[in-house]
C-alpha positions in Angstrom: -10.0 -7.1 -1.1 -7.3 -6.6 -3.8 -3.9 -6.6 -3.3 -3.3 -3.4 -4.1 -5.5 -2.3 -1.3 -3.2 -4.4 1.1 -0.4 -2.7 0.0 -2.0 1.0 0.2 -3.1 0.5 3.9 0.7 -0.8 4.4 1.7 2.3 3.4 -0.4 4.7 4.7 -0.6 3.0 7.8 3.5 3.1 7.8 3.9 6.5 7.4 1.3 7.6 9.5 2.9 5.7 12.2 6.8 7.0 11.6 4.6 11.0 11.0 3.4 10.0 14.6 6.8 8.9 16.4 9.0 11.3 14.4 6.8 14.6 15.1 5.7 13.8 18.3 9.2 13.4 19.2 9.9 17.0 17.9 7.3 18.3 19.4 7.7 16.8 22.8 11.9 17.8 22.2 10.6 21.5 22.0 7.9 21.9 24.7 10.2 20.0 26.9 12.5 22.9 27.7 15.5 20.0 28.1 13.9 17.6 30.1 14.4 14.4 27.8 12.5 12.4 29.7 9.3 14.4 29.5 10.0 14.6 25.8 10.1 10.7 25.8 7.2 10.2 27.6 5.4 12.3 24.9 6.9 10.9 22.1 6.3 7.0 23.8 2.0 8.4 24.7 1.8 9.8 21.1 3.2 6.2 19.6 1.6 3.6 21.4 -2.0 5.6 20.9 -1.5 5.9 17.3 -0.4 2.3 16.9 -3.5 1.5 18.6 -6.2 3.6 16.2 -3.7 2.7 13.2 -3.7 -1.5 13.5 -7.9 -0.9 14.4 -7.5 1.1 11.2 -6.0 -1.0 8.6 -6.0 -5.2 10.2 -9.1 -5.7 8.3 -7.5 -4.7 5.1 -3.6 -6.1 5.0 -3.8 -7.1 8.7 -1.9 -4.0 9.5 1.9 -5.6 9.6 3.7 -1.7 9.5 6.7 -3.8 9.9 8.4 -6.6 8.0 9.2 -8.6 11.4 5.7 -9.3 11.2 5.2 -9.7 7.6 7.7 -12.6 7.4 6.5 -14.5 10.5 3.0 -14.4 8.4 5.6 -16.1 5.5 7.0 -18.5 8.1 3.9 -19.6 9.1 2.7 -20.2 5.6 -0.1 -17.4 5.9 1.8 -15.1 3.2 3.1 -16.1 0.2 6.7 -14.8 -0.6 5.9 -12.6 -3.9 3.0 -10.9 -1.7 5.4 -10.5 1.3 7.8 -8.1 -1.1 4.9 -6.1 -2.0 4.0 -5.9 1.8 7.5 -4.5 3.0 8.7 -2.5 -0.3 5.4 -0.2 0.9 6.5 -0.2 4.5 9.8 1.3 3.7 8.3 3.7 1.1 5.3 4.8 3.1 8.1 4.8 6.3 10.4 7.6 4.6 6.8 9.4 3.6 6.2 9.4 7.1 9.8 11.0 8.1 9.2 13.6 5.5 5.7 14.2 6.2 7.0 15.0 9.8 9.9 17.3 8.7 7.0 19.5 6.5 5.0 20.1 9.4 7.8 21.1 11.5 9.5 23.2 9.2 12.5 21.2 8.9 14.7 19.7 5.8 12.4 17.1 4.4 15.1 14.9 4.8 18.6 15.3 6.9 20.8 12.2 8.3 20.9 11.7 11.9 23.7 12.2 14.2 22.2 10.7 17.3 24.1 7.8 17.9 22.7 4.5 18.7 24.8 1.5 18.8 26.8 -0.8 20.8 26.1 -4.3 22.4 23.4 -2.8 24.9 22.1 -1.2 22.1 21.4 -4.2 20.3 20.7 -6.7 22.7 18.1 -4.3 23.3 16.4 -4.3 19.9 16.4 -8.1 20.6 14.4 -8.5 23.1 11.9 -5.8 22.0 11.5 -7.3 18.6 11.1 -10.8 20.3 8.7 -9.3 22.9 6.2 -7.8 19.6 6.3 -10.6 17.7 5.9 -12.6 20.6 2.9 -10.6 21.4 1.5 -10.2 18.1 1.6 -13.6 17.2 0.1 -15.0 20.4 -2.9 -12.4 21.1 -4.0 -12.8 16.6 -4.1 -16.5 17.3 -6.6 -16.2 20.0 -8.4 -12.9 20.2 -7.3 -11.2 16.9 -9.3 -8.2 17.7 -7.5 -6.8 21.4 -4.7 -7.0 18.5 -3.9 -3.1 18.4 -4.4 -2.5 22.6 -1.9 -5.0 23.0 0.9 -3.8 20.3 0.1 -0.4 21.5 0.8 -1.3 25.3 3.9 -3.2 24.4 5.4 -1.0 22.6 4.3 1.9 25.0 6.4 -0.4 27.6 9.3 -1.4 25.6 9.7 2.4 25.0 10.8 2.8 28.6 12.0 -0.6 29.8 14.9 -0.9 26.8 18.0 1.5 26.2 17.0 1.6 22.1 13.5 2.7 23.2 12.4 -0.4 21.2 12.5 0.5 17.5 11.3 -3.5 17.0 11.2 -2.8 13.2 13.6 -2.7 10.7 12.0 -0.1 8.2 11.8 2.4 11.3 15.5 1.9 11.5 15.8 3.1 8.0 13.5 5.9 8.3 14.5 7.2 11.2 18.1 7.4 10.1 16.8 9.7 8.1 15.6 12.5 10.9 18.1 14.5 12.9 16.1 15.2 15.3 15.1 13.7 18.8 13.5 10.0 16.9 16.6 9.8 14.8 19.6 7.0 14.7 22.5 7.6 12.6 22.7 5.9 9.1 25.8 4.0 10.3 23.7 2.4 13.7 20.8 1.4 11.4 22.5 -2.0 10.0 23.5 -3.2 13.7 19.6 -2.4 14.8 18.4 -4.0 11.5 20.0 -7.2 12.3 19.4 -7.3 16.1 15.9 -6.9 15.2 15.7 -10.1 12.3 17.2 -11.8 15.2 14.6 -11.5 17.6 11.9 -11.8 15.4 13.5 -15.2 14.5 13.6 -16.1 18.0 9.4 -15.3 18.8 9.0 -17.4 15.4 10.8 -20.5 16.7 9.1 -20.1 20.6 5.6 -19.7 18.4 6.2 -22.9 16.4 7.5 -25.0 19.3 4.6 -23.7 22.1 2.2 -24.4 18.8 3.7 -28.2 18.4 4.0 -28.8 22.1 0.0 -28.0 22.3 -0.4 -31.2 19.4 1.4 -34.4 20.5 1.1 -35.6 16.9 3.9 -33.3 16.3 2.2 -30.8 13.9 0.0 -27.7 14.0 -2.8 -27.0 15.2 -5.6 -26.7 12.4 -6.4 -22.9 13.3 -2.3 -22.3 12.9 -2.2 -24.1 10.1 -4.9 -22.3 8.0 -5.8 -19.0 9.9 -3.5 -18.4 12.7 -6.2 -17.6 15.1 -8.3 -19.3 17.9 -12.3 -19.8 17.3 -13.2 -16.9 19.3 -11.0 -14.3 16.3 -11.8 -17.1 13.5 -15.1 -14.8 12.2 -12.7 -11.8 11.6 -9.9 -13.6 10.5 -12.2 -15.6 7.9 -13.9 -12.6 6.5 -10.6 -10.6 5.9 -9.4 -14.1 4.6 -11.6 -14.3 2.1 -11.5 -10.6 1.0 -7.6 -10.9 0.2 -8.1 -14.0 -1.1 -10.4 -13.1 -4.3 -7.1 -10.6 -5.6 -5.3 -13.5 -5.1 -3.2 -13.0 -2.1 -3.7 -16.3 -0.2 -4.6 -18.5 -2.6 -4.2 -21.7 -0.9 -2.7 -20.0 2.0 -4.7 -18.0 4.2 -3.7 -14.8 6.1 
């Protein structure tokens, strides 16, 4: 698998995702008749479904990342090498804004219009937190050990975290920057986006550290774990993660290091 087939699923499967959260959340906004909370549960149903078909979709081919929380954990972790993780998230911004504009044409909107739905404020951004700590959390544990329940269990998070945080869990920082580019019922404005951007690298770091410790604490010679160390993932989900392995591999993209 070549790297520039990693990067095309990254950005298809981005803007598919942001097309999925940004028109479903117009369309639930109209057929709601004001009632924001049915247009949220729609919007919420229509994202965690797609997430599901769209990480079964693409994790054999760039291991479906959509976000760069998750694409620099896979750097932390030594799975990803640095000059491959720009490539990753430069299409997950790019196929992000396709996404928003994609949404806008169906819709008959402006293909692209700043929002003026504020979003901001300490509760705000203690709530990206803990949703980005909560995915990557998830993420990282459920590849390491049964890499293929993968999408039910990013699906089902973020389904959760829509409802159970006041930011309705954006979780990823290239969402932030898309969506400040919708004014409609997905949208943040351009001036909330940096506070989310940064609440989010936050909580990412956090899962990373709890990952890393949990993974040391499992090895009392201090270091980890062979399947961490060279394919983040248990025996049950090392077949999958060897074969995609060795497809990205052959264009170069792990090298030494494994995904």
């Amino acid at each position: 698998m070549r790297l520039r087939h990693a990067v095309a699923a990254e950005f298809f499967g981005s803007a598919l995702l942001l097309a999925t959260v940004v028109g479903s959340g117009i369309m639930g906004e109209r057929l709601a008749g004001g009632n924001v909370a049915i247009a949220l549960l729609a919007n919420t149903l229509a994202t965690g479904a797609g997430l599901v078909a769209l990480i079964a979709t693409f994790i054999s081919i760039s291991g479906a990342h959509f976000n760069p929380l998750v694409t620099l954990a896979e750097v932390c972790l030594g799975k990803l090498r640095w000059k491959h993780a720009g490539a990753y998230v430069a299409a997950q911004a790019i196929g992000a804004i396709a996404g928003v504009i994609a949404a806008h044409g169906m819709f008959d909107l402006p293909l692209i219009e700043a929002s003026r739905h504020i979003r901001t404020g300490p509760s705000q951004w203690w709530s990206e937190v803990v949703a980005s700590f909560g995915l990557l959390t998830v993420i990282l544990n459920v590849a390491k050990r049964r890499i293929e329940f993968v999408p039910v269990a990013v699906g089902g998070y973020i389904t959760a975290a829509y409802w159970f945080t006041a930011s309705t869990s954006f979780a990823n920082p290239t969402v932030a920057i898309a969506r400040s580019l919708t004014d409609t019922f997905a949208g943040i404005r351009p001036i909330d986006a940096p506070g989310f951007i940064v609440s989010e690298l936050a909580g990412g770091a956090l899962a990373i550290l709890l990952f890393r410790w949990m993974e040391r604490s499992r090895d009392p010679s201090g270091s980890a774990p062979e399947a961490v160390n060279k394919e983040g993932a248990s025996d049950d989900a090392g077949r999958l993660r060897e074969e995609t392995a060795e497809q990205i591999d052959v264009a170069g993209l792990g090298g030494g290091q494994r995904r």
